[in-house]
C-alpha positions in Angstrom: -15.7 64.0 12.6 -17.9 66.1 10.7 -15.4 67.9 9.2 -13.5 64.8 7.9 -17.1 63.8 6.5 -17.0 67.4 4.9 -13.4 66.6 2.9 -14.8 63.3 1.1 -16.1 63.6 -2.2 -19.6 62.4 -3.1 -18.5 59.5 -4.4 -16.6 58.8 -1.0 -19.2 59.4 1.0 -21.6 57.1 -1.3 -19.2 54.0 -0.7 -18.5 55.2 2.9 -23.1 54.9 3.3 -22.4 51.5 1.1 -19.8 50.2 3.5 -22.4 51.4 6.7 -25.5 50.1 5.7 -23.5 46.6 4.8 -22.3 46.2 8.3 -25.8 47.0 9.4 -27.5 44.4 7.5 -24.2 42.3 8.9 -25.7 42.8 12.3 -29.4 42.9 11.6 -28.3 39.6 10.1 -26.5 38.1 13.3 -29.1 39.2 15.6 -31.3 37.5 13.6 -29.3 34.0 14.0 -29.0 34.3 17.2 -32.5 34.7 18.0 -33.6 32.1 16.0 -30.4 29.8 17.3 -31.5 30.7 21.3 -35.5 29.8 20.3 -34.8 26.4 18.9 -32.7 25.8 21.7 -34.9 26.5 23.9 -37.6 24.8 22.3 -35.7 21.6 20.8 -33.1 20.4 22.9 -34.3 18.9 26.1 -30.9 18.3 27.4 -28.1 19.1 26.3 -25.1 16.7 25.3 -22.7 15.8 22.7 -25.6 14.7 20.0 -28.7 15.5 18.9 -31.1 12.4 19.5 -33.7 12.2 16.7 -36.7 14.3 18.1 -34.0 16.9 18.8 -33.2 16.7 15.6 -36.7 16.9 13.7 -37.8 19.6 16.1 -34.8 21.6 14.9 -35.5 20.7 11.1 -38.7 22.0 11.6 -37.7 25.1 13.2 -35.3 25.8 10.2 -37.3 24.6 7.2 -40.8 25.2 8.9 
């Protein structure tokens, strides 16, 4: 691998650490909604069904828009 790395020219490799550090902060990003999706879960819905009823629903409004 390195030496594929070593045939790129700097302004390969520059988009090739662009493209990388995008698909981190892709990641870093999903982690970070499903975290916060598991916590209000946890927290908000008492038990689970096909809707919301309206404490669910302004426990989960708070947890998104504090």
């Amino acid at each position: 691998m390195e030496m594929a790395l070593d045939n790129l020219s700097s302004a390969q490799k520059d988009e090739l650490m662009s493209q990388v550090k995008q698909q981190i902060a892709l990641a870093n990003a999903q982690e970070l909604l499903t975290k916060m999706t598991e916590k209000c879960f946890k927290k908000c819905i008492s038990k689970p069904g096909t809707e919301l009823d309206s404490s669910e629903q302004d426990c989960k409004r708070s947890m998104i828009f504090g």
